[in-house]
MITOR-112521 format. One record per residue (C-alpha): x, y, z. Coordinates in Angstrom, 3 decimals. Each point is the difference from the previous one (the first is absolute). Example, Ala and Ser with C-alpha at 12.3 -4.5 7.8 and 13.67 -1.06 7.14 Angstrom:
# residues 2
+----------+----------+----------+
|       xx |       yy |       zz |
+----------+----------+----------+
|   12.300 |   -4.500 |    7.800 |
|    1.370 |    3.440 |   -0.660 |
+----------+----------+----------+
# end
This chain:
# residues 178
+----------+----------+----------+
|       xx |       yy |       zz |
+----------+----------+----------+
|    0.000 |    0.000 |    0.000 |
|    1.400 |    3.322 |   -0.723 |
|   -1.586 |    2.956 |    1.259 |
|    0.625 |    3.730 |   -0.968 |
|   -0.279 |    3.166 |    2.816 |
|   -2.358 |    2.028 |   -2.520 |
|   -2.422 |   -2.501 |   -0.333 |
|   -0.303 |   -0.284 |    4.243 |
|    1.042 |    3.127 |    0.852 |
|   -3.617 |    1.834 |   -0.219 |
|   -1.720 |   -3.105 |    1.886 |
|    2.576 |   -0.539 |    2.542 |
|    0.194 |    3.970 |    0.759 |
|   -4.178 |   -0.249 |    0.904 |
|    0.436 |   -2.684 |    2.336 |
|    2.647 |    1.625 |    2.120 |
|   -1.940 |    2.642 |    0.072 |
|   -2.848 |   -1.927 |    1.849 |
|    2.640 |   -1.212 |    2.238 |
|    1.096 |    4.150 |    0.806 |
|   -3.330 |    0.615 |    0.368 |
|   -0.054 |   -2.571 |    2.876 |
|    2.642 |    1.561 |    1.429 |
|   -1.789 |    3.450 |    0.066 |
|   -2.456 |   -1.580 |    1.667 |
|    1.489 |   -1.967 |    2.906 |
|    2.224 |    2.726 |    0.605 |
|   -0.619 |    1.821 |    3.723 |
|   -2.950 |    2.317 |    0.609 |
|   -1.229 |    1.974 |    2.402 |
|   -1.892 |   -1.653 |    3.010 |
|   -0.240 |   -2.927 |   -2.692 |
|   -2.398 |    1.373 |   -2.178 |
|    0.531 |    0.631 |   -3.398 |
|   -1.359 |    3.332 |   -2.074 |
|    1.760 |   -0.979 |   -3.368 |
|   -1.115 |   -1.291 |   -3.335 |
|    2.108 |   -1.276 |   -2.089 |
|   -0.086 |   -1.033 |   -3.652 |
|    1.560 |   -1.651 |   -2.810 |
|   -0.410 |    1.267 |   -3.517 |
|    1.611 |   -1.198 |   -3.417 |
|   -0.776 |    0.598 |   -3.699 |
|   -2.440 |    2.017 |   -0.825 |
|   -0.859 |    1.636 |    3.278 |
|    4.020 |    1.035 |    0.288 |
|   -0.743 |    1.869 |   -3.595 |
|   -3.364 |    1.403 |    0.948 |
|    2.347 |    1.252 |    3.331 |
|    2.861 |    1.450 |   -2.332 |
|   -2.520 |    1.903 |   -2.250 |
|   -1.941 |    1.328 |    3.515 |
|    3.579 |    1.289 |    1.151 |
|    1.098 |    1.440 |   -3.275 |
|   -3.577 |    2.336 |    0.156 |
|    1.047 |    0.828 |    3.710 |
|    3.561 |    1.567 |   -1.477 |
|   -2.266 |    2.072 |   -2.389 |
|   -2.993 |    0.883 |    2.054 |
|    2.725 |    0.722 |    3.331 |
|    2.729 |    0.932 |   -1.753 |
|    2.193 |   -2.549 |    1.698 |
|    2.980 |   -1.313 |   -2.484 |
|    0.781 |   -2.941 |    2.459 |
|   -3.753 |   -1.745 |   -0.694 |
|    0.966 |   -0.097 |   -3.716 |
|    3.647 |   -1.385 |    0.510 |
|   -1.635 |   -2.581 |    2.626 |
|   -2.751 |   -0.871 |   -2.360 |
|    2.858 |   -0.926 |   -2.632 |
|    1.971 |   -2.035 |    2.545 |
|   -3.437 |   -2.017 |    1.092 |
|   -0.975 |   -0.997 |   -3.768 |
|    2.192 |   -3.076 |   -0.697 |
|    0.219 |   -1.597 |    4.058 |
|   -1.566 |   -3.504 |    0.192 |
|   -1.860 |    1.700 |    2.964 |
|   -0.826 |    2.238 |    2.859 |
|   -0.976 |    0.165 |    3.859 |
|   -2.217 |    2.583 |    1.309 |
|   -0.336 |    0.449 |    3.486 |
|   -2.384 |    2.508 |    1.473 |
|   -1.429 |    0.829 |    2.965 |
|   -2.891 |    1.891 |    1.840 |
|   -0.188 |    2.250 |    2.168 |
|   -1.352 |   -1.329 |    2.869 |
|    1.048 |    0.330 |    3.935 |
|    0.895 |   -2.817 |    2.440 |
|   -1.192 |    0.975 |    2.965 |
|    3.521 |    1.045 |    1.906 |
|   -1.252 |    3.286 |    0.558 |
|    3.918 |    0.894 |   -0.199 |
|   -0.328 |    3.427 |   -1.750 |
|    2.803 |   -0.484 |   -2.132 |
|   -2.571 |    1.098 |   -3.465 |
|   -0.142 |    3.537 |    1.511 |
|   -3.541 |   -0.560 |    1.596 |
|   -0.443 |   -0.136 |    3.576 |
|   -1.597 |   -3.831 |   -0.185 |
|   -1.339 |   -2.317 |   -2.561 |
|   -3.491 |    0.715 |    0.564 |
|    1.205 |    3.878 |   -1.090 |
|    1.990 |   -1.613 |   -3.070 |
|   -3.023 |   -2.464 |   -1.339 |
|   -2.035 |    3.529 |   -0.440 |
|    2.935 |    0.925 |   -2.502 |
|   -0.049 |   -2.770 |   -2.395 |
|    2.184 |    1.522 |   -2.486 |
|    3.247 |   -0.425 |    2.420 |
|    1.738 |   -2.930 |    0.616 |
|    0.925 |   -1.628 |    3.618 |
|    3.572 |    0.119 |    0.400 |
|   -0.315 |   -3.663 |   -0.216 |
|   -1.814 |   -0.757 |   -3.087 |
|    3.029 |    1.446 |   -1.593 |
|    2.345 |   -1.855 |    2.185 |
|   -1.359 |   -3.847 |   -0.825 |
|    0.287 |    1.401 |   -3.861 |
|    3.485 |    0.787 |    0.391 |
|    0.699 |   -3.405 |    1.670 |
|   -2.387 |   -1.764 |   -2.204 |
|    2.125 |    1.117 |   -3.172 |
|    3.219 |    0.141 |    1.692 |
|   -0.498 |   -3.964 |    0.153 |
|   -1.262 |    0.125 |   -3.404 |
|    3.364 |    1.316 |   -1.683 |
|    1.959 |   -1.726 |    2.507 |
|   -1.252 |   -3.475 |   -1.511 |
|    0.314 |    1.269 |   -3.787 |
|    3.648 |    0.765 |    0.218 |
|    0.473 |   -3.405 |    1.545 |
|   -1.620 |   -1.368 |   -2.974 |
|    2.388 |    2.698 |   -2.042 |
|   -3.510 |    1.530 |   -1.555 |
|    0.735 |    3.161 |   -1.046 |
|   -2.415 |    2.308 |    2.044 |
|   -0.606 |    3.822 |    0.964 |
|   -2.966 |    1.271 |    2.855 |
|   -1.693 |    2.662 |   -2.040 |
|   -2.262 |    2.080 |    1.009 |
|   -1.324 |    1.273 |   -3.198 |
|   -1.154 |   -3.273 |   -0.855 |
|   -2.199 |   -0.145 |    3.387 |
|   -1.465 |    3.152 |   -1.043 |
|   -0.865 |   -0.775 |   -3.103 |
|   -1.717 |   -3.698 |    1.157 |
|   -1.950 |    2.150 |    2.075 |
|   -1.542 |    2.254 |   -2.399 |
|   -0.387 |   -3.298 |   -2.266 |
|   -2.241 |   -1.124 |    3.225 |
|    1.971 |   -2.808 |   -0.328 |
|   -0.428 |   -0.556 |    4.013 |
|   -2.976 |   -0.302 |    1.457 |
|   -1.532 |    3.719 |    1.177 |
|    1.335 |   -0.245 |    4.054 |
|    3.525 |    0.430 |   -1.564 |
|    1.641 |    3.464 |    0.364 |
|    3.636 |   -0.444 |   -0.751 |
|    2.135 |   -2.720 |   -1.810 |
|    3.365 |   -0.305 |   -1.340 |
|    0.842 |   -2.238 |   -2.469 |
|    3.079 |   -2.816 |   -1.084 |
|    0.185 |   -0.798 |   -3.435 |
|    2.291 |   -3.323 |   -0.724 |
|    2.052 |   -1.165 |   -3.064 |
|    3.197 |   -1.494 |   -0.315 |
|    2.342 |    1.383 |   -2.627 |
|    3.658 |    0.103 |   -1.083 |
|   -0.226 |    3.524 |    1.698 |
|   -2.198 |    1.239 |    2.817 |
|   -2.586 |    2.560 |   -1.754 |
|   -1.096 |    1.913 |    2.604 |
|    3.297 |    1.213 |    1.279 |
|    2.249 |    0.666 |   -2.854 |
|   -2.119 |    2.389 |   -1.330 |
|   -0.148 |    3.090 |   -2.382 |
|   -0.693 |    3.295 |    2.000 |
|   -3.064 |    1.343 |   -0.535 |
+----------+----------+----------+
# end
């Protein structure tokens, strides 16, 4: 049997993604509960995602969006990770509001720790990729633009997002200025 990279490379890339996404998952939260969503997409949705981000850089007048949208159209495929913005009950003040009961009546801000089980949530999911030696970036432009695609369900407020490939050289670092 003789089998050549190119023809697994797009196959095998998806399935350690579901395995990353695990990892985003079981990583530590916050009194154990869990305020993230997180999502796989491939094909079609990853182009429907460039296209949203390239109409950001025009509508915002961001450059990065457009330079992000070109590094996201040829990867095998992409985590999102969101969250919501929703208090745990610690009462610690550390969002700026005196308790969470004060917070919860400002839905639009996050708690301190929403933000915090994202950070460790995709800290484990990069961690993993470069053990696999997946060529990876956290960007946010890409969770901004899976939100406006409603591509989370409506609870979701912020997201960030890791696109994955493996090439001869890492896309999303070695990069042409904007």
């Amino acid at each position: 049997m003789l089998i050549n990279l190119e023809e697994i490379k797009n196959s095998t890339i998806k399935e350690l993604a579901k395995i990353l996404a695990i990892s985003g998952i079981t990583a530590p939260k916050a009194r154990g509960q869990s305020n993230l969503e997180i999502l796989i997409i491939t094909d079609d949705t990853i182009k429907k995602l460039s296209e949203k981000m390239i109409e950001i850089k025009q509508r915002d007048n961001k450059a990065f969006f457009e330079r992000d949208a070109i590094n996201i159209a040829n990867c095998e495929a992409i985590l999102l990770i969101g969250t919501e913005y929703k208090s745990r009950g610690l009462d610690c003040g550390l969002c700026g509001y005196n308790d969470c009961k004060e917070k919860e009546r400002n839905p639009n801000f996050p708690c301190v720790f929403d933000l915090n089980d994202l950070g460790i949530s995709i800290g484990s999911i990069v961690s993993l990729a470069a053990q696999f030696h997946l060529d990876n970036r956290i960007m946010y432009s890409v969770g901004k633009a899976a939100i406006e695609l409603n591509l989370f369900s409506e609870k979701i407020k912020f997201a960030l997002g890791v696109p994955l490939t493996a090439q001869i050289k890492n896309p999303f670092f070695d990069r042409k200025p904007i």
